[in-house]
VMD Tcl script that draws the C-alpha trace (Angstrom):
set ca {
  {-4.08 16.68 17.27}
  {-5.69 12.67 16.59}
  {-6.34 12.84 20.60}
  {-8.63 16.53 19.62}
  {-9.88 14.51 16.48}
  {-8.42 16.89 14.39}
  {-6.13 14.10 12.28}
  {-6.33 10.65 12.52}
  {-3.74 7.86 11.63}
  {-3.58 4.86 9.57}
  {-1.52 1.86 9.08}
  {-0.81 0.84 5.38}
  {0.84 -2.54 4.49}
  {3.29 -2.42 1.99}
  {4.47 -5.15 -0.14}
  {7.00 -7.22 1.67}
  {5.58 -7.96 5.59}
  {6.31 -3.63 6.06}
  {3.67 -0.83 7.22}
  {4.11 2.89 7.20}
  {1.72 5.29 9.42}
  {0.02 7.65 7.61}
  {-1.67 10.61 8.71}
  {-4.80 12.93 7.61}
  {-6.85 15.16 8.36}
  {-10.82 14.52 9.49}
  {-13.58 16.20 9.04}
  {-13.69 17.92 11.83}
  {-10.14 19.04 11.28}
  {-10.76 20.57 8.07}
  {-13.72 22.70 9.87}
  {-10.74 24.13 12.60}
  {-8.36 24.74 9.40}
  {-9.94 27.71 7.76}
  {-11.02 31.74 8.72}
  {-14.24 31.47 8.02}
  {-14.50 35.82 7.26}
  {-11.56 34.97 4.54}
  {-11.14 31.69 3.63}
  {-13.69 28.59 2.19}
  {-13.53 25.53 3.85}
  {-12.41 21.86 2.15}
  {-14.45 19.09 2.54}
  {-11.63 16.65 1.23}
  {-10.73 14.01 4.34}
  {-8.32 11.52 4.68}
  {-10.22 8.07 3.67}
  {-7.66 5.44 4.06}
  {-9.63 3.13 1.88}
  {-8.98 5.14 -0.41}
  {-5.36 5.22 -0.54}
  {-3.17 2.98 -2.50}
  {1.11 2.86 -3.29}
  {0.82 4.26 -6.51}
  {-1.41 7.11 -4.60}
  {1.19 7.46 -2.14}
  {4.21 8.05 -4.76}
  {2.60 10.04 -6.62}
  {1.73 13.11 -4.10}
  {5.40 12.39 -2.57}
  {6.20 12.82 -6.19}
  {4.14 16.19 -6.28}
  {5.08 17.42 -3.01}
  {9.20 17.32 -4.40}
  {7.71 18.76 -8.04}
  {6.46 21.80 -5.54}
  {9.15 22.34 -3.48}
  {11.61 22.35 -6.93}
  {9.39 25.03 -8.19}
  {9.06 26.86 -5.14}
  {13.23 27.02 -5.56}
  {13.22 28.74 -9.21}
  {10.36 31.61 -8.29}
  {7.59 29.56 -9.33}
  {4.76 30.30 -7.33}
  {0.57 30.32 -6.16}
  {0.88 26.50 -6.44}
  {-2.35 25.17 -5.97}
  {-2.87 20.76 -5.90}
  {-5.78 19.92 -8.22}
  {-7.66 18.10 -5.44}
  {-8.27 22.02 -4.50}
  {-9.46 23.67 -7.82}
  {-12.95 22.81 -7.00}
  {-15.52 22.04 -10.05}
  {-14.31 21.81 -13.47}
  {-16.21 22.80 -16.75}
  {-17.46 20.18 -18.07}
  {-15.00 17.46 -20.23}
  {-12.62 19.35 -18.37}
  {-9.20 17.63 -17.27}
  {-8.18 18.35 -13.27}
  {-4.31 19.02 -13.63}
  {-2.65 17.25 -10.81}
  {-1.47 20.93 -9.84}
  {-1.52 24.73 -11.06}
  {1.63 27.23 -10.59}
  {2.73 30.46 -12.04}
  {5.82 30.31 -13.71}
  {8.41 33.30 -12.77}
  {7.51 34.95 -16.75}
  {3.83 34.86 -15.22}
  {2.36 31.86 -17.24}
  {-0.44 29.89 -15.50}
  {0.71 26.54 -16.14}
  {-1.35 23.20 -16.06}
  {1.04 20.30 -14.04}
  {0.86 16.72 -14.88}
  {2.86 14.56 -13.06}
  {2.80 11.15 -15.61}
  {4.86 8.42 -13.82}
  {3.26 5.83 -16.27}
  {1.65 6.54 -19.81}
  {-1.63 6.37 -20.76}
  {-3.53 5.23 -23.93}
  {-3.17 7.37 -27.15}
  {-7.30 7.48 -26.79}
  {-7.04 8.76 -23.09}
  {-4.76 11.51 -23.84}
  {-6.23 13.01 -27.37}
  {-8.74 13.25 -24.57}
  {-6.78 14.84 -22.20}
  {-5.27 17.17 -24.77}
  {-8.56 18.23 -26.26}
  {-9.40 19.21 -22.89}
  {-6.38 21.24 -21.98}
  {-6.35 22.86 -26.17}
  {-9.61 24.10 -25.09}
  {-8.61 25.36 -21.47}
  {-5.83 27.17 -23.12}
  {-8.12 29.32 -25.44}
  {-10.44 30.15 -23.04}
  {-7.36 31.64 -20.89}
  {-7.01 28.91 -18.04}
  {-3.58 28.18 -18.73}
  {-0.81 29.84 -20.91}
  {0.47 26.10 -21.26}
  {0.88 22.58 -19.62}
  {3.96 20.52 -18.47}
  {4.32 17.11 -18.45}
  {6.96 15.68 -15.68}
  {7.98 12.16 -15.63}
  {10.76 10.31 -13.60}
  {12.92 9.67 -16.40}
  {14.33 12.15 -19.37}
  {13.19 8.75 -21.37}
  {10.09 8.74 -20.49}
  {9.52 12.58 -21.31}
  {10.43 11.87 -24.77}
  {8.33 9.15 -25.27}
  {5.31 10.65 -23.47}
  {6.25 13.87 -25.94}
  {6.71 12.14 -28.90}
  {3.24 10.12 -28.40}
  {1.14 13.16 -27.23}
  {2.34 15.29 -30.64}
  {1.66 12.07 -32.78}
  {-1.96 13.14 -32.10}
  {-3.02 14.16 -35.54}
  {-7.29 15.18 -34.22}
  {-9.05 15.54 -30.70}
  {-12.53 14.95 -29.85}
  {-14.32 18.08 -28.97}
  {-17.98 18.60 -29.26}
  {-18.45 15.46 -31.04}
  {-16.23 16.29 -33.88}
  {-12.71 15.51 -34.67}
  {-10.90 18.70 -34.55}
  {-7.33 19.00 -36.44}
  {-4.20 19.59 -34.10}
  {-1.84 22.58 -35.73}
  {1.42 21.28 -34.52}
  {3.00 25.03 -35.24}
  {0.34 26.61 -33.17}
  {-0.91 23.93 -30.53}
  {2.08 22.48 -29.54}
  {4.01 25.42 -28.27}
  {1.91 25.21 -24.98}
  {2.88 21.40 -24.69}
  {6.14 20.97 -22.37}
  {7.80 17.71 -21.36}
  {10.55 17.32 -19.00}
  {11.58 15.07 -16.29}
  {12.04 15.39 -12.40}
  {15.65 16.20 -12.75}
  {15.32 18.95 -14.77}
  {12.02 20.30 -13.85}
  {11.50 23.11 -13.79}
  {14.55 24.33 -15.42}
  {13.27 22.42 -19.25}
  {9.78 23.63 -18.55}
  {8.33 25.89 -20.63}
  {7.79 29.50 -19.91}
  {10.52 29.87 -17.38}
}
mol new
graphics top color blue
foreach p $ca { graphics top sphere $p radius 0.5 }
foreach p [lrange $ca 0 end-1] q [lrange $ca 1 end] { graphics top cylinder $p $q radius 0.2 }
display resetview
C-alpha cells in the first residue's frame, strides 16, 4: 500500500529518546477508497505535522469508546472529522452513534476540562442542535468516574448561554436531561438513553 502511494508512514518522537510509526492515508488513497456511483469521497489526509500526543490518545481513546459501543448495540457511529460542514456556531462532536433505544447521541470524549466560558459555548451550541432534532442528547466520557463528576457538576453550574447575542436562561428540569456524563469504564452502560 505506501509502495502504491496509497498510505504513507511517519515517525513520531515521543518523550523519552522513543518513536512510534504511524500510518495514514494520502490523497491519492482516499481517491481508491470510495464507489464513486454510491459513496462521496474524503478529502481528509494524514498530515503528520499535524499530529501531536495528546492527538494520538485521544482517537486511541475514541477508537476503544467505539468498539465499547459497538459491544452494547450501539450503532451508525460516525467520527466527527466525517460529518462534513456544520451550521454555523455549531460544535463538531468528536463522534455521532445511535444508542440501542434509537437516540442520536452527540459524543465528547473530554480527557481534560475546559473553561466555564468555552463550554456555556459548547452547550449553547449542542441546546440548540438538540431542538432543531440533531441529537436526542450528548455524552460526555472522561477517563476517570472523578472527572465525570466534576466535568458534570461544572457544565450544570451554567446558569445562561450565549446564543444570538443574548444570554439565554438554562432550565435545569428541561435542558439537562439530554446532558450525560460517564467515564470510560462505564461507558456506555451510565450513558444516557441506553
Amino acid at each position: 500500500m505506501e509502495s502504491a502511494q496509497l498510505i504513507k508512514r511517519h515517525n513520531y518522537p515521543i518523550p523519552g529518546g522513543n518513536a512510534i510509526t504511524l500510518w495514514g492515508i494520502t490523497a491519492h488513497g482516499q481517491a481508491m477508497a470510495f464507489e464513486p456511483e454510491t459513496e462521496l469521497a474524503h478529502n481528509a489526509c494524514f498530515e503528520p505535522t499535524r499530529i501531536s500526543i495528546l492527538n494520538i490518545q485521544h482517537q486511541l481513546d475514541l477508537q476503544l469508546l467505539h468498539i465499547q459501543a459497538s459491544k452494547t448495540g450501539w450503532n451508525n457511529w460516525v467520527d466527527g472529522d466525517r460529518l462534513g460542514n456544520l451550521r454555523q456556531g455549531g460544535k463538531r462532536p468528536d463522534a455521532i452513534a445511535t444508542s440501542p433505544a434509537g437516540h442520536i447521541t452527540a459524543i465528547e470524549c473530554e480527557r481534560t476540562i475546559k473553561t466555564t466560558t468555552r463550554y456555556q459555548q459548547i452547550l449553547a451550541s449542542y441546546l440548540r442542535a438538540i431542538k432543531a432534532g440533531e441529537f436526542h442528547q450528548v455524552v460526555w466520557i472522561t477517563p476517570s468516574a472523578e472527572l465525570a463528576i466534576r466535568l458534570g457538576s461544572i457544565i450544570k453550574s451554567i446558569e445562561t448561554v450565549p446564543i444570538a447575542g443574548q444570554k439565554i436562561a438554562i432550565d435545569p428540569a428541561r435542558h439537562h436531561l439530554h446532558l450525560h456524563f460517564t467515564d470510560y469504564s462505564n461507558w456506555p452502560n451510565l450513558a444516557g438513553g441506553k
